[in-house]
C-alpha positions in Angstrom: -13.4 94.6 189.1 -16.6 93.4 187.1 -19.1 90.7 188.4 -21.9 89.2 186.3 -24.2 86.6 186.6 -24.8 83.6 184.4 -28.6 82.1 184.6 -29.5 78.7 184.7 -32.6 76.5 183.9 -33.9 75.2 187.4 -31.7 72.8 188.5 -33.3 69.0 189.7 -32.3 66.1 192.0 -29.2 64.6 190.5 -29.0 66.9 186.8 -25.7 67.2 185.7 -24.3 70.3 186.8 -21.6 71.1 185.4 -21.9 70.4 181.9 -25.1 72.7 182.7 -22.9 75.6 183.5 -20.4 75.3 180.9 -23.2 75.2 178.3 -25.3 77.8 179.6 -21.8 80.2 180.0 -21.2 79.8 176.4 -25.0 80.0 175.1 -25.2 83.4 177.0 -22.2 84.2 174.8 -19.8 84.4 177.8 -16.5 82.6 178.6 -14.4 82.0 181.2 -10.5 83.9 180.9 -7.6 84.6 182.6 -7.9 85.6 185.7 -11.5 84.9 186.8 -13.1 83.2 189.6 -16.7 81.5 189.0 -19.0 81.3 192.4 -21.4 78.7 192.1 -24.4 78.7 194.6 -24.2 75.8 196.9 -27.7 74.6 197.0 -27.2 74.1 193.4 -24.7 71.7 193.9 -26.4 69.8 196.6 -29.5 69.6 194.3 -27.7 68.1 191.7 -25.8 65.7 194.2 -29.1 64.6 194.9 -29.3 66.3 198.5 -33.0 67.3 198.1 -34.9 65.1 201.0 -38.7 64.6 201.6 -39.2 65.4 205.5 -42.0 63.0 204.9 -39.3 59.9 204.4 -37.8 60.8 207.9 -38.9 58.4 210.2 -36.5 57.3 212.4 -36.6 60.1 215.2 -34.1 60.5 218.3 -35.6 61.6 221.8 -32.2 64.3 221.7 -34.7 65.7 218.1 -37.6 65.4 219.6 -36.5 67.7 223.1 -34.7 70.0 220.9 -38.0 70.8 218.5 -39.7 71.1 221.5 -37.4 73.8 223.3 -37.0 75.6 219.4 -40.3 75.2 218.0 -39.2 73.1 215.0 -40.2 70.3 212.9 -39.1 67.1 215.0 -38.1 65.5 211.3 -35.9 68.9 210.9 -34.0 68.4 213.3 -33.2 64.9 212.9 -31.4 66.0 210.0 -29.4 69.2 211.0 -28.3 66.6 214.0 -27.6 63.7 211.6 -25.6 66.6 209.6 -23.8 68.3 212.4 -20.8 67.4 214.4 -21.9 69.4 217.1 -24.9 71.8 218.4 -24.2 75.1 220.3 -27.9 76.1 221.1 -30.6 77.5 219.4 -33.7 80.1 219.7 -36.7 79.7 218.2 -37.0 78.4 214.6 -32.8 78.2 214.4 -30.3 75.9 215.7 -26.6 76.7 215.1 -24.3 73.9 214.0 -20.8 72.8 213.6 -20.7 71.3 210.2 -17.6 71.1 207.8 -15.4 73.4 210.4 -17.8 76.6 210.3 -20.9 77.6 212.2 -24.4 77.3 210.3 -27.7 77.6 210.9 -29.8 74.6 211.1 -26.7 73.0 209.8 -27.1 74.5 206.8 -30.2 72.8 205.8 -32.5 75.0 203.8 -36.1 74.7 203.1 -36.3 77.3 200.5 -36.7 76.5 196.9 -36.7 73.0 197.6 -40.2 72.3 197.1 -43.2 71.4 198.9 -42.8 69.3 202.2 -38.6 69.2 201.2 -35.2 70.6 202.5 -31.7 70.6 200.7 -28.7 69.6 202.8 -25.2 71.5 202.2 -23.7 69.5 199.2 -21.0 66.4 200.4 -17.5 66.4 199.4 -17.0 69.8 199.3 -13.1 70.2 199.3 -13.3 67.5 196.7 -15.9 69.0 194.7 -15.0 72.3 194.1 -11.1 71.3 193.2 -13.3 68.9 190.7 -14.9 71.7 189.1 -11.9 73.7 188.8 -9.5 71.3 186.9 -12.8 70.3 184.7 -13.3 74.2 184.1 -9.5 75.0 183.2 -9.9 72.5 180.8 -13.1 73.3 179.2 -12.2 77.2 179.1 -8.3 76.7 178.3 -7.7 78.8 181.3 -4.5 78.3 183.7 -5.6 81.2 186.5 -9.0 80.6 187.5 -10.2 80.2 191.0 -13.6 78.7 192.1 -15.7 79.2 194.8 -18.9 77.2 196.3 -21.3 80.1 197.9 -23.5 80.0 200.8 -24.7 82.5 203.6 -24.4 83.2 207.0 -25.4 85.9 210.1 -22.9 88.0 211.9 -23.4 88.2 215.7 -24.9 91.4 216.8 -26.0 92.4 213.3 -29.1 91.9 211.1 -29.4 90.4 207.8 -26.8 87.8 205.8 -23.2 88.1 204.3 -21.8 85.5 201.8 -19.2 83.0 203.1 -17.1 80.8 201.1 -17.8 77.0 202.0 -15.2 75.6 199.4 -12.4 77.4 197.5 -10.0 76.2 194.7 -7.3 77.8 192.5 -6.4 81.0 195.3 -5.4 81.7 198.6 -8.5 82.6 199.7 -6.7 84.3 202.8 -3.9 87.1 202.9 -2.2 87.3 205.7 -1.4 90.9 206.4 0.6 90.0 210.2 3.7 92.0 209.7 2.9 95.1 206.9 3.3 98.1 208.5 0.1 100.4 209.1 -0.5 103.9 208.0 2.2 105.2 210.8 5.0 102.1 210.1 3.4 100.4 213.1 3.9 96.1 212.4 0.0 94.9 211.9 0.2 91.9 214.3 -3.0 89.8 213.9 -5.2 91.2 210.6 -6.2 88.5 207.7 -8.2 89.5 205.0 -11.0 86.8 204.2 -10.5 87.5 200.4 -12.6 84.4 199.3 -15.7 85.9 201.6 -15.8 89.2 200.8 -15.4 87.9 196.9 -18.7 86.3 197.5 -20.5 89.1 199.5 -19.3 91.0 196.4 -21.3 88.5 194.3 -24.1 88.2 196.7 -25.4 91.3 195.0 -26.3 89.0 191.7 -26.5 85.6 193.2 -30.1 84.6 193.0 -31.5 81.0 193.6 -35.5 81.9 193.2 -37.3 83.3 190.1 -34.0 85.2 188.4 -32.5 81.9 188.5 -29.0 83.1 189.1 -27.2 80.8 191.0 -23.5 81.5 189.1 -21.2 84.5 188.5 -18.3 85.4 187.5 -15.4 88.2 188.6 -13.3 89.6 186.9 -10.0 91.4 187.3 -10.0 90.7 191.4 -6.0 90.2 191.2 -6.3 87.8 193.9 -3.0 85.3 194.2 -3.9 82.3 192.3 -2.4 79.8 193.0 -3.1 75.3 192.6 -1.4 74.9 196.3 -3.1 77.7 198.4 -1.1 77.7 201.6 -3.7 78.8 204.1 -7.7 78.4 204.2 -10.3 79.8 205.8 -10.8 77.5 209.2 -9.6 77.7 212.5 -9.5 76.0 215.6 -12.6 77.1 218.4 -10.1 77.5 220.9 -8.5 80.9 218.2 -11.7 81.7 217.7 -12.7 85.3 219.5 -16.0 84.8 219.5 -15.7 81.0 220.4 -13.8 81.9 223.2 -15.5 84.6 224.6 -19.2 83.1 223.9 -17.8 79.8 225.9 -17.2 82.1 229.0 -20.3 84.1 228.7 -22.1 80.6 228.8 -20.2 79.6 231.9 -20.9 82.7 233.9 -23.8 82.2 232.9 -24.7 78.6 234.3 -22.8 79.3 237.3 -25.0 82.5 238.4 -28.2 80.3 237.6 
């Protein structure tokens, strides 16, 4: 498998981001072929969606902010947005809030104050689902490519461990899931619940060459993954809390918990 990265020119509030990418692919004499999968950076796409907010132009402030910047030590205008973003809150700890947003769990709902600018955040991009299925038929057709998949990048923390991973917010073109339930193991033994998240590791793989500050890298491209591609992926990579191990076991921590306060 080969990854490399394409860069960019620094992308700005509502610049037109694909035509970007396609132009930039082909002025680094690159192309897109058979078989390859393109992961795009999602702050990238946000900027360009016009995402980019001033924390200075946030004014309207609830009390439930206002208490929760108090118990984090956060900017009250913060964390209006990550609770206008999120469909639900979990808890925090100091500086971080974790989020439902989109079906996945984010910090600070995925809003990012890096590389935004001075006194600015970026909010995940909108449409995601819809998006990156738009880039994909748009890139097919540019690069006269039928297998292609296309992922939109982001990161996230493991529980217990230090440091981030890449995740997979949006996938087109793949089954970013293979469901191993039923393959027999080394000694014929009938796997019964493994799943390999084959759009995340793909991007942890490209996490390595991904760059959003000064090496302006926010694309690349891998080559000969042999993943499934496919235009109607039969799974995807959500799932219901109540499957969820550490859902369900955090959930009962949180109870006990409460209950021998």
């Amino acid at each position: 498998m080969e990854l490399f990265s394409i860069r960019l020119p620094l992308i700005k509030k509502n610049d037109p981001l694909l035509e970007i990418i396609v132009q930039n692919i082909k002025d680094q004499g690159k192309s897109l072929n058979e078989g390859d999968i393109i992961v795009i950076a999602e702050k990238i796409v946000a900027t360009s969606q016009g995402r980019v907010i001033k924390l200075s132009e946030v004014k309207k402030i609830s009390e439930q902010a206002i208490t929760l910047a108090k118990e984090y030590d956060m900017d009250e205008r913060y964390v209006e947005l990550i609770l206008r973003e999120a469909s639900m809150i979990l808890g925090g700890m100091t500086h971080v809030i974790l989020a439902k947003v989109n079906d996945f769990l984010i910090a600070n709902a995925g809003i990012d104050q890096s590389n935004a600018g001075l006194g600015n955040v970026v909010l995940l991009p909108k449409d995601l689902k819809e998006v990156v299925w738009y880039y994909w038929r748009e890139l097919r057709k540019e690069f006269k490519v039928n297998d292609l998949g296309v992922i939109i990048a982001d990161s996230r923390v493991q529980p217990l461990r230090k440091g981030t991973i890449g995740i997979a917010i949006a996938t087109a073109g793949f089954e970013p899931i293979e469901d191993l339930k039923g393959q027999p193991d080394l000694f014929n033994r009938p796997m019964e619940i493994t799943m390999r998240a084959i759009a995340d590791d793909l991007v942890s793989a490209a996490q390595f060459l991904l760059g959003e500050a000064d090496n302006q890298t926010p694309i690349v491209i891998i080559r000969g993954s042999k993943v499934d591609f496919t235009e109607n992926p039969t799974m995807t990579p959500e799932m219901p809390p109540e499957e969820c191990l550490y859902m369900n076991i955090f959930s009962k921590y949180l109870l006990k918990k409460q209950k021998d306060l």
